[in-house]
C-alpha positions as CSV (number, residue, x, y, z in Angstrom):
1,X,43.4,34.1,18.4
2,X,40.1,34.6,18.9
3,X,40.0,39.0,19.1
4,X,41.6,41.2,16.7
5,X,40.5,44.8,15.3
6,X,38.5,45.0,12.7
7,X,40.4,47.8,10.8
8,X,43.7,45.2,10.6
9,X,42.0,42.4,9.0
10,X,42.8,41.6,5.2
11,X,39.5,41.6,3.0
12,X,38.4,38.2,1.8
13,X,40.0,38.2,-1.3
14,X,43.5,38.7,0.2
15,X,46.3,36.7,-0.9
16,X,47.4,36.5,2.9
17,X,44.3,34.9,4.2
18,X,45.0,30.8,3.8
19,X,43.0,27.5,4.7
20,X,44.9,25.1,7.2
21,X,44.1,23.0,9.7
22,X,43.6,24.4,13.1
23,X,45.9,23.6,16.0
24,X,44.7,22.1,19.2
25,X,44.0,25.4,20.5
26,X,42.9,27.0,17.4
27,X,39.9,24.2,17.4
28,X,39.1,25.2,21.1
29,X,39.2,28.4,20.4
30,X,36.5,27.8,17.0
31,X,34.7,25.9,19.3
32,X,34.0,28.3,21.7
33,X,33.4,30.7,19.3
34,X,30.9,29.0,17.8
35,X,29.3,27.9,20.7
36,X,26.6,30.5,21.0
37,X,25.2,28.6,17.8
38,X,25.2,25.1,19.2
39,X,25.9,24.5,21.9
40,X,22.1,24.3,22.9
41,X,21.2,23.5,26.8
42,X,25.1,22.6,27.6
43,X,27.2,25.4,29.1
44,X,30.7,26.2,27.5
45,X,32.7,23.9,29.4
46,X,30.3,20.8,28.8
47,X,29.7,21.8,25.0
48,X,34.0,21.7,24.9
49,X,33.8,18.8,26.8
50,X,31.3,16.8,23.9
51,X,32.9,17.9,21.0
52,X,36.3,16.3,22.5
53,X,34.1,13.5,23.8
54,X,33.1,12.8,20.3
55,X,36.9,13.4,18.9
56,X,37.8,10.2,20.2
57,X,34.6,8.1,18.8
58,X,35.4,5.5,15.9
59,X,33.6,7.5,13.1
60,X,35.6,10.6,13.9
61,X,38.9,9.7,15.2
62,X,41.3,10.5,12.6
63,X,38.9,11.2,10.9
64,X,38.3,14.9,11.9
65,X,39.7,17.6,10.7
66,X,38.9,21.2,12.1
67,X,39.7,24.1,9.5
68,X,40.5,28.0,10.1
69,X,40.7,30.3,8.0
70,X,43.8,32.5,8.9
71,X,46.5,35.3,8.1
72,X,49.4,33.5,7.1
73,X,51.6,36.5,8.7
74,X,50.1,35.6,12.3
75,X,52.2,32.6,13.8
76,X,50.2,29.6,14.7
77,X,48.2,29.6,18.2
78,X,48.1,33.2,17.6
79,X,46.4,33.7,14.8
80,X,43.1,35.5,14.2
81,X,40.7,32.9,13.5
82,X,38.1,34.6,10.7
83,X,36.2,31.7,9.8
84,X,36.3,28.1,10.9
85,X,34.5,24.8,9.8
86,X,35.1,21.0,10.2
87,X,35.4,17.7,7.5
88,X,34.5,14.4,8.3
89,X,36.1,11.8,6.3
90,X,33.5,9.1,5.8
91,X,33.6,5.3,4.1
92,X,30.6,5.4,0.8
93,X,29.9,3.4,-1.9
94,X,29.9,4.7,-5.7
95,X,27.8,2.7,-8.1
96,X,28.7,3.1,-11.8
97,X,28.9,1.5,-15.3
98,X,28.2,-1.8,-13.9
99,X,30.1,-1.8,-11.4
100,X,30.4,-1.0,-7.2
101,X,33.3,0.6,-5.8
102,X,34.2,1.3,-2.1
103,X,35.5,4.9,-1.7
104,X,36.5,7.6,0.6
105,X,34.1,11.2,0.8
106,X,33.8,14.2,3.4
107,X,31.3,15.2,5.3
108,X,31.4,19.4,5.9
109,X,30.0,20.8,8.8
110,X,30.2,23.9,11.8
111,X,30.5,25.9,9.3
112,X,30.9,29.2,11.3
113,X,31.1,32.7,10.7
114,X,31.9,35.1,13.2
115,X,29.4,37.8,13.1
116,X,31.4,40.5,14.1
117,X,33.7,40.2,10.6
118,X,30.8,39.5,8.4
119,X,30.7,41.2,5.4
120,X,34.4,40.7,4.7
121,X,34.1,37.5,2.9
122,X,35.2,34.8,4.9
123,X,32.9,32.2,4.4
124,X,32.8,32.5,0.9
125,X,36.8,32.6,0.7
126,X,37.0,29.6,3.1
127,X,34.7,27.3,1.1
128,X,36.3,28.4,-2.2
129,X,39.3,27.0,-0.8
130,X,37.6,23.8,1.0
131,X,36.3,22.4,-2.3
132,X,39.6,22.4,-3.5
133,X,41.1,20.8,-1.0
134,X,38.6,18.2,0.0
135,X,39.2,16.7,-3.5
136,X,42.1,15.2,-2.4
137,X,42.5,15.7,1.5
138,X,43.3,12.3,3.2
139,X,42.7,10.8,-0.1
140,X,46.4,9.1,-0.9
141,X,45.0,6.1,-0.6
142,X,42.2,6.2,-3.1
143,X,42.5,4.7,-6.1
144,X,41.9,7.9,-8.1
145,X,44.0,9.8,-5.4
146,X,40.9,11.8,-4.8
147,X,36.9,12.3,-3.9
148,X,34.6,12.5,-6.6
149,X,31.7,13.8,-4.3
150,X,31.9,15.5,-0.6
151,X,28.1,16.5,1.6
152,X,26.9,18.8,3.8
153,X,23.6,20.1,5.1
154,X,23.2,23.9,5.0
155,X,21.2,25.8,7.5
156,X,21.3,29.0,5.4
157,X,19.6,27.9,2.7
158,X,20.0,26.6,-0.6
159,X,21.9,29.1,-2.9
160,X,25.3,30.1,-1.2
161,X,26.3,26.9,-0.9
162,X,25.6,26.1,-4.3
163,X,28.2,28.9,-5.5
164,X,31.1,26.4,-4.7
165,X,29.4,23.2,-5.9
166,X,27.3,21.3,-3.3
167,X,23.9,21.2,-5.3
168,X,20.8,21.0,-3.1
169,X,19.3,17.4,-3.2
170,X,15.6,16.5,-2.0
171,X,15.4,17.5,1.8
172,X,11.9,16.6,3.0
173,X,10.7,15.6,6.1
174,X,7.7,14.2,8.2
175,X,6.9,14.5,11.9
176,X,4.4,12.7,13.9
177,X,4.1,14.4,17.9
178,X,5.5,12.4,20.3
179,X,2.6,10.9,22.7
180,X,2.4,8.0,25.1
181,X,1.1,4.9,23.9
182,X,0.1,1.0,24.2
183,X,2.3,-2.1,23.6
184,X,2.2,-2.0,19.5
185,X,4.0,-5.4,19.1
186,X,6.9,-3.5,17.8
187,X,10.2,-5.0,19.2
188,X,12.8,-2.7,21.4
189,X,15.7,-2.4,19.3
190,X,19.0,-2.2,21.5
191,X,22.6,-1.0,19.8
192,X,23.3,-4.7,19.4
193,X,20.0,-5.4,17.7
194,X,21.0,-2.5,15.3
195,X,24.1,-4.0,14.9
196,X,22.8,-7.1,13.9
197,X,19.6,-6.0,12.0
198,X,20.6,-3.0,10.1
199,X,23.9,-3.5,9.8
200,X,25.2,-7.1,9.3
201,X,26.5,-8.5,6.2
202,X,23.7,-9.3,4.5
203,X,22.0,-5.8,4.9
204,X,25.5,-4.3,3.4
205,X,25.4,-6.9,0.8
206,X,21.7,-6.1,-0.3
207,X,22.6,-2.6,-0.6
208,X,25.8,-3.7,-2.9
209,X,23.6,-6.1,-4.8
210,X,20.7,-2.9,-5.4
211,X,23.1,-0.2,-6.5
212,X,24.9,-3.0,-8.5
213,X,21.6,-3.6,-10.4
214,X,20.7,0.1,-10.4
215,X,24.1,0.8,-12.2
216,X,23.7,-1.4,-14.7
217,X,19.9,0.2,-15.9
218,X,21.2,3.7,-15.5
219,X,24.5,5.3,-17.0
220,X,24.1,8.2,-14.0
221,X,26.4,7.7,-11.3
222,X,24.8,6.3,-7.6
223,X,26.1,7.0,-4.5
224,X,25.5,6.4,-0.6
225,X,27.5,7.0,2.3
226,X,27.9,4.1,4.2
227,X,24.9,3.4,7.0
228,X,27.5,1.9,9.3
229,X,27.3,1.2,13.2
230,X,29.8,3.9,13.2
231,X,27.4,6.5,11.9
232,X,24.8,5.1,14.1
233,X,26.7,4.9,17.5
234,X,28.3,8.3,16.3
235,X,24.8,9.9,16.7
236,X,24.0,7.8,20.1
237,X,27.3,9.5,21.9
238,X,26.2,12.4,20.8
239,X,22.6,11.7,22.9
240,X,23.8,9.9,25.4
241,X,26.3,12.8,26.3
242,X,23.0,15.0,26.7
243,X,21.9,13.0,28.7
244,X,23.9,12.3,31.4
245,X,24.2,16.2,31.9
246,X,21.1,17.2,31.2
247,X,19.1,14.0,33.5
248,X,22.2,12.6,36.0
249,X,19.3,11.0,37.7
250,X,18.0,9.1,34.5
251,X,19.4,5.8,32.9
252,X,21.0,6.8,30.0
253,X,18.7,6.2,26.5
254,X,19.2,2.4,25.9
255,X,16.2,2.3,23.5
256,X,17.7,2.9,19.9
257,X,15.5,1.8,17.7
258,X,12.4,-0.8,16.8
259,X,11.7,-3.6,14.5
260,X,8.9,-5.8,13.3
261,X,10.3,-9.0,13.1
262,X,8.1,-11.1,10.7
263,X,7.8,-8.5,8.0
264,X,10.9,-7.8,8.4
265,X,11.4,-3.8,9.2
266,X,13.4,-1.5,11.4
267,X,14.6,1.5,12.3
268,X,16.9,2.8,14.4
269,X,16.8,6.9,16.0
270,X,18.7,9.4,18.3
271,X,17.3,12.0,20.5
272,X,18.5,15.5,19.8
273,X,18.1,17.9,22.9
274,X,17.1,21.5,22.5
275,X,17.1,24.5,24.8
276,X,13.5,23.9,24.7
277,X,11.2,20.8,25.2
278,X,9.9,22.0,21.8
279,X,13.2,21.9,20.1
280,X,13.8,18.0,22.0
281,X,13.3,15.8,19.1
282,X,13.6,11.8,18.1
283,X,15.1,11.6,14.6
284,X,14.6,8.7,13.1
285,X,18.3,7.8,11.6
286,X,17.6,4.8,9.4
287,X,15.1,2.7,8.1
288,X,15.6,-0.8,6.8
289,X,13.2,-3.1,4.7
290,X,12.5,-5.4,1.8
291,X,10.7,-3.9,-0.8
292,X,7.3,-5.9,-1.4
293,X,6.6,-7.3,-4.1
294,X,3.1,-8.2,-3.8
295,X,-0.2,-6.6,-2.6
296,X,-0.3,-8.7,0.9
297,X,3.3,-7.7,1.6
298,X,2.9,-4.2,1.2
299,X,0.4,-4.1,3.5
300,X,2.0,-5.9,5.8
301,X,5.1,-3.4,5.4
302,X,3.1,-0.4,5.9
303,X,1.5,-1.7,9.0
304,X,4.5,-3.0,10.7
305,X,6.4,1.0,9.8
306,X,2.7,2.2,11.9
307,X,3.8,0.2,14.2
308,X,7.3,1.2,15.0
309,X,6.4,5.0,14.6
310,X,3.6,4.4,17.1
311,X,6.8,2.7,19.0
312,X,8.5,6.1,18.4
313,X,5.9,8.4,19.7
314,X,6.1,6.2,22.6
315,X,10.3,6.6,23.0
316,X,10.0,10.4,22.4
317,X,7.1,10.8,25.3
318,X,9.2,8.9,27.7
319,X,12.4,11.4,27.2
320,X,10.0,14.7,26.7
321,X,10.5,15.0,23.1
322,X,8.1,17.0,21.2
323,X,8.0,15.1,18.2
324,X,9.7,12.0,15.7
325,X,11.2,13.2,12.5
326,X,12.4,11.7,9.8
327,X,13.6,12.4,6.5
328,X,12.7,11.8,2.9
329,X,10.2,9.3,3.2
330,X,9.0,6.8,0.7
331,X,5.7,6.0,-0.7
332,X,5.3,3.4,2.0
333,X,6.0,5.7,5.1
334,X,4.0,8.1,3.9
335,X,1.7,5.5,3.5
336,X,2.3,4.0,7.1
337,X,2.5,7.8,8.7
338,X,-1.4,8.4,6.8
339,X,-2.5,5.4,9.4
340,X,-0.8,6.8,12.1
341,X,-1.6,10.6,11.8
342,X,-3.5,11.8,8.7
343,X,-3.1,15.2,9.0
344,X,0.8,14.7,8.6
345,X,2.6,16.5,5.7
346,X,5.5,16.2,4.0
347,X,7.4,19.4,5.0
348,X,10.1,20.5,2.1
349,X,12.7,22.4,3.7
350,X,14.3,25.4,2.3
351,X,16.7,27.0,4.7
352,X,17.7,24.6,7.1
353,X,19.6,20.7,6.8
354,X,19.3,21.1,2.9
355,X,21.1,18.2,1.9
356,X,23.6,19.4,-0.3
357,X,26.5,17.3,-2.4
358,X,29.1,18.8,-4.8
359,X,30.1,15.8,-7.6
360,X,33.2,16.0,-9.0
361,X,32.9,12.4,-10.7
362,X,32.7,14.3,-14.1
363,X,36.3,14.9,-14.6
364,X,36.8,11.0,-14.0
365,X,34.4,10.0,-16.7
366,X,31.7,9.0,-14.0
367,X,29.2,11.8,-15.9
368,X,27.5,14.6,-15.6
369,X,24.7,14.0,-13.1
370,X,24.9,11.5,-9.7
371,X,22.2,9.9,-7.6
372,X,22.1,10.0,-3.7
373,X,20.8,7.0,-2.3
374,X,20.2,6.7,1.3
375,X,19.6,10.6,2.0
376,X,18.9,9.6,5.3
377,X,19.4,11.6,9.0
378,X,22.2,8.8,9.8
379,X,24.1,10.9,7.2
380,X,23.8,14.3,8.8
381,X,27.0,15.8,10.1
């Protein structure tokens, strides 16, 4: 399933080449093609063994669905696997006309191309069929019986994507080196902390309340996938896996975020692990605050955000991390990041993580245009 000759393979625009979800095997084999890619410091048999590590994680368990595109004439588990890509079904929130609705979307990602049948047509065949069927895979259960927005984050750049509908959205980023540093009165934030201060019912319920309100000033469509612990220990698996095979004698990372208690801001992160120390780096998944509403409370947001990311430096020294990134950031971080680092910029990337989302929402009377709130790292997949 993996080789075949190039002179027998259909051309892209063959009525013989299909879409389907791959077997067991046909998603080992994809992984392992794919593997020269990503699967960074791991070997073969440890990258295998964390992609079916996270399989079985809450946010991806039946969740997950690995796609190959095939020649229908080829029986299954033998099959020539030309291109190959996964989609996450995710829980988000759609704000419209006055009203907040709880809905199903996909993630897209490992989008992969083999390079030796590049040219053909593939890729573009296989996501001219996957924006087809996302609008309705897994999606029975939805009042509309389908999505009406799915994501992804292109490494290529902004304009293929765009061909089948996933529009690039604001993909900016700041990064402060990592760097030991002193007690900053920053409070460790453990996954139980997150639990409980980024993700308990009131936080949810703020964010229902805002893009309520929001909905009701603004006839575009808003909407957010879900910050969930689910998205948040999703990422954390993925780190701790690293971890344990990359430093068996360290403790794995129990560190997963920081907060400022009285003015009432946190974050939490994930370290991603590259081949290099250089490419080791502490993303910065989510942040969570009130928005001031005076002069004093400003300043106190912006100095407790110094605060954490002084906390971050501090996280990404200890596990050798070159530097803390995060994504999109407001006013205020910018504003916290200026006392932290002045010579900080914002970096607007072009070719790689482009956030990208294809709205379909117009066909349901949701119109034309759509906000994404919460274009966050947390959302990455």
């Amino acid at each position: 399933m993996i080789a075949a000759e190039p002179r027998t393979l259909p051309e892209g625009e063959s009525p013989d080449l299909i879409l389907v979800p791959a077997t067991a095997s046909e998603r080992i084999a994809s992984i392992k093609l794919n593997s020269g890619e990503w699967k960074g410091p791991l070997d073969l048999e440890s990258y295998i063994a964390r992609e079916n590590h996270l399989l079985t994680h809450r946010l991806t368990r039946d969740a997950l669905t690995c796609w190959v595109l095939v020649d229908r004439r080829e029986p299954e588990d033998s099959r020539t696997i030309l291109s190959a890509c996964e989609s996450y079904r995710k829980p988000a929130l759609l704000a419209h006309h006055g009203q907040v609705e709880k809905v199903s979307t996909h993630g897209v990602g490992s989008v992969f191309s083999r390079p030796e049948f590049r040219g053909k047509g593939y890729a573009r065949r296989m996501m001219e069929e996957l924006s087809t069927k996302l609008e309705t895979w897994e999606m029975e259960e939805e009042k509309r019986g389908k999505s009406v927005f799915t994501v992804l984050f292109s490494d290529i750049g902004k304009k293929f994507y765009a061909q089948f509908g996933w529009r690039p959205f604001p993909s900016s980023h700041m990064s402060l080196r990592a760097e030991a540093g002193v007690d900053t009165g920053a409070r460790e934030l453990f996954a139980e902390d997150v639990q409980k201060d980024l993700c308990s019912e009131k936080v949810m319920g703020k964010l229902h309340d805002q893009m309520l309100a929001a909905s009701q000033k603004s006839p575009v469509a808003k909407i957010a996938i879900v910050p969930d612990f689910d998205h948040f220990s999703w990422h954390w698996a993925r780190e701790e896996f690293y971890a344990e095979n990359l430093f068996p004698e360290r403790s794995p990372p129990v560190v997963k975020g920081a907060g400022v208690d009285k003015a009432g801001v946190y974050c939490t992160w994930n370290r991603v692990f590259g081949e290099t120390p250089e490419e080791n780096l502490l993303y910065i998944l989510r942040w969570v605050y009130e928005e001031p509403s005076s002069p004093v409370d400003e300043q106190t947001t912006i100095q407790a955000m110094a605060a954490i990311l002084r906390r971050a430096q501090h996280e990404a020294h200890e596990w050798n991390m070159s530097k803390v990134v995060f994504w999109n950031p407001t006013p205020l971080l910018q504003k916290a990041v200026a006392l932290v680092d002045p010579t900080s910029e914002i970096v607007h990337r072009e070719n790689d993580s482009v956030a990208s989302l294809r709205w379909t929402g117009e066909a349901e009377g949701l119109g034309e245009g759509v906000e994404w709130w919460l274009n966050e790292k947390y959302a990455w997949c």
